[in-house]
C-alpha positions, 0 to 999 in steps of 0.5 A: 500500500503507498505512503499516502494510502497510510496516511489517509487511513491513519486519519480516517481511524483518528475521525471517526476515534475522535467521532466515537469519543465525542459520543460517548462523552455526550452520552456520559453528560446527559447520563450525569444530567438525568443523575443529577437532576433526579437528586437535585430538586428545582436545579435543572438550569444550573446543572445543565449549565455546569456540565456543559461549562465543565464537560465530562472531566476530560474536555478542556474547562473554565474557571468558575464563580459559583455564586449564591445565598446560603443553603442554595446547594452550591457545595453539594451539587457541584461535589456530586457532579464531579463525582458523578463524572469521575473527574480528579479534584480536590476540595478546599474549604477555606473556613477550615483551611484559612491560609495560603499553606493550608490550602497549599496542603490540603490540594496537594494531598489530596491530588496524591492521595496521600495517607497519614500514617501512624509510623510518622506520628500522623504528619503530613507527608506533603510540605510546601510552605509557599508558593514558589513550591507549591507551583513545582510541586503541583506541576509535578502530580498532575501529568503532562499527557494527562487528557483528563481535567484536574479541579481544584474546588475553593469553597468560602471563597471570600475568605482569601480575599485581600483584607480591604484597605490593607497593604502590609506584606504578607496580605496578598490573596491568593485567589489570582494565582490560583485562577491562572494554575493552568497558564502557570502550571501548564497542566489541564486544569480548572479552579472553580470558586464557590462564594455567597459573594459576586465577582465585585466583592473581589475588589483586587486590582489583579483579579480583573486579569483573570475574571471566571464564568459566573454560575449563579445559584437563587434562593429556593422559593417556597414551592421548591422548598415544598418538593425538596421536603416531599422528595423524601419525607420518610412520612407515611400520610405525603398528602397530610404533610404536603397539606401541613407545608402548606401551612408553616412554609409561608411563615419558616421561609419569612422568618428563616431563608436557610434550608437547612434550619427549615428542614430541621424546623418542619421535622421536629413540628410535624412529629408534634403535629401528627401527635393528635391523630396517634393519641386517637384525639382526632383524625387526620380528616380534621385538619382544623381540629389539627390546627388548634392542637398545633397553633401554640407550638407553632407560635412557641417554635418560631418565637424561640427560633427568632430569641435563640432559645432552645426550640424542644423546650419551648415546643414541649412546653407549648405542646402540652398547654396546647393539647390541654386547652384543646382537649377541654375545649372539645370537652366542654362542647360535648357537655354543654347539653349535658350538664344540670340547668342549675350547673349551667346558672352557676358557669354564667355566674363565675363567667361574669364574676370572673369579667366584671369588677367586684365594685360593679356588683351592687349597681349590676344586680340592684333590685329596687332599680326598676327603670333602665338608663339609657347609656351615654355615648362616653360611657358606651366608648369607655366600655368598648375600650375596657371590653378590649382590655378585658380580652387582652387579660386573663379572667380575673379570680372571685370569692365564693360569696361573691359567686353565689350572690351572683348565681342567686340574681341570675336566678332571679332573671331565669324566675322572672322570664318563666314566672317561677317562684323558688321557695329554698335559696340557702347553701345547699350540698347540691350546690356545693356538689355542683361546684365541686364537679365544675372544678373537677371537669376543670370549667372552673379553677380552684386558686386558693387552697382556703376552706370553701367559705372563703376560696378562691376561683377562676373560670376557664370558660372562654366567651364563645362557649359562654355565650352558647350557654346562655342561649340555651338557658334565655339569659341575655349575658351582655346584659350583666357584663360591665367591664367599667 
């Protein structure tokens, strides 16, 4: 065969190698890209950008600014890709590694894959105190007929930054240097700068020589929060925990943009938001139930996230005053229509004498008044204002004297309205009885440990409940609160 024969078929073979690579470099991005993709949630662009900016390790590469707010997976994405690919690089964390010999350290061991061992006493094998060895020294791991693309991974970037305003020696950045490792090297290589800064904030006059590409990295939105959550929940209802993300996203991602302190947020919270249904106090179905048991420890986790205080105390504390205020909530409806009538008077009665002020009783319950005054309009002023007032304070505590003179005129009212005359109004046991129950069914509160003739108590009805009683008796409760 002739010479030229040779040569045409020599290059020939060289095409159609070089189509053959090309091939199974593409099929090895859009293998990395589908990876990738499926484990990184709502970073779809940005992985394609960076595989087609950084290849498969093999192609030639630029240097890179990876930029971005905290939590944004920066770090962790750009660590699986070249992961992913099978790409040599070493990873450096300039939080850790601070100054310029420990990130001469830290790339150099890892790119020989040095070991400590125990017979040096752990000392590192690799000694290169400053740059004019670490450029041979770095030269020399890194083939020169290698095909394959070294990285060299600076994370925190900005913390090799020049000190702004400083001209003293010794305080020069590195970071120019290292963005021309290839030029200096003469290696295939590719720095890539992970920074929650942009390319402004490295202000040195150096740095303009060797500007990289830019790959910036947003804030997740609340909807990409909520798929990153439900990508593995490790929940068994998905449906009731996307239901209870939708309801605590909107007010974590206000008050925190961290990802991660919003994972470890919604965790703890849901263990406490599923309590309800595993106790069997209410079902899944009812999430406005759910709500009420889980609105206080929402409030107490996202006040002691915001103070720094610890979140398990706080949530614990708050859980358990929760579940108790629902569950006599929920326990009062129930025995609403069950309760005695005269029971009924004498939760009216503590609910007034827990409001009004004690002063008010005489003009309130006057008999000999027989003609209604038409209040003025200062007086009806003062007592919305006092209303709200009284709204914002706990109900305040009574004597039980004053209880029963109060459950005695209500009386009066209920006997005027259906013309009913009762012959025995003393202190009889059922009243005591009736008392005693209230208290133990924790409608009422005992605050004082006297003897009964002179105890103390509180009501723990609320207004809502309140008001439903006093239908079902036809008494006009407004009627009798006077806040001032």
């Amino acid at each position: 065969m002739a010479p030229g024969t040779l040569e045409i078929v020599d290059d020939g073979n060289a095409l159609q190698r070089r189509r053959q690579d090309v091939l199974q470099r593409r099929k090895m991005q859009e293998d990395a890209l589908g990876k990738l993709c499926t484990r990184w949630v709502a970073r779809e662009k940005q992985i394609q950008e960076l595989i087609g900016l950084l290849g498969t390790g093999c192609e030639p590469a630029p240097s890179l600014l990876i930029c971005g707010g905290g939590s944004t997976g920066k770090t962790s994405i750009v660590k699986d890709l070249l992961e992913t690919v099978g790409a040599r690089y070493a990873y450096v964390s300039c939080l850790e590694s601070a100054t310029p010999r420990q990130v001469f350290h830290a790339v150099l061991t890892q790119l020989k894959q040095n070991k400590r061992r125990k017979s040096t006493g752990y000392m590192a094998d690799v000694k290169c105190d400053r740059l004019a060895d670490f450029l041979p020294a770095l030269s020399a791991t890194i083939s020169a007929s290698s095909e394959e693309t070294v990285f060299v991974v600076l994370d925190d970037a900005e913390k090799l930054r020049k000190p702004r305003g400083c001209n003293m020696p010794g305080t020069e950045s590195i970071l120019p240097i290292f963005l021309r490792l290839p030029e200096l090297c003469r290696r295939k290589m590719s720095v890539i700068l992970i920074s929650k800064l942009g390319w402004n904030s490295f202000h040195s006059s150096h740095m303009a020589e060797v500007e990289p590409i830019l790959v910036f990295f947003p804030s997740y939105s609340q909807d990409e929060i909520s798929q990153i959550l439900c990508q593995h929940p490790g929940v068994e209802d998905v449906k009731l925990y996307k239901s209870f993300l939708g309801q605590v996203l909107p007010s974590l991602t206000r008050m925190c943009g961290d990802l991660r302190d919003i994972g470890f947020l919604t965790g703890v919270l849901y263990q406490k938001y599923v309590e309800p249904i595993q106790e069997g106090m209410c079902s899944a179905s009812e999430r406005r139930v759910l709500w009420q048991f889980f609105a206080g420890t929402f409030r107490a986790a996202t006040q002691a996230y915001q103070a720094g205080d610890d979140i398990w105390t706080a949530i614990q504390h708050a859980s358990e005053e929760s579940q108790d205020t629902c569950a006599r909530t929920k326990h009062h409806t129930s025995l609403e229509l069950e309760l005695p009538f005269d029971s009924k008077i004498l939760l009216l009665a503590s609910f007034v004498a827990s409001r009004n002020p004690a002063s008010l009783d005489a003009r309130m319950f006057e008999n000999k008044r027989t003609t209604k005054r038409r209040r003025s309009a200062l007086e009806l002023d003062r007592q919305v204002a006092a209303a709200q007032e009284a709204r914002l304070k706990s109900p305040g505590p009574f004597h039980f004297e004053r209880l029963v003179t109060i459950f005695n005129c209500l009386l009066d009212v209920v006997d005027e309205k259906h013309f009913v005359a009762r012959s025995d109004r003393s202190l009889s046991a059922s009243l005591f009885q009736q008392l005693n129950t209230l208290v133990g069914l924790r409608l009422l509160s005992r605050v004082s440990p006297e003897p009964l003739e002179s105890a103390r108590y509180r009501c723990n009805l609320d207004e809502k409940m309140a008001e439903k009683i006093s239908r079902n008796v036809q008494i006009p409760l407004h009627s009798f609160l006077r806040y001032a």
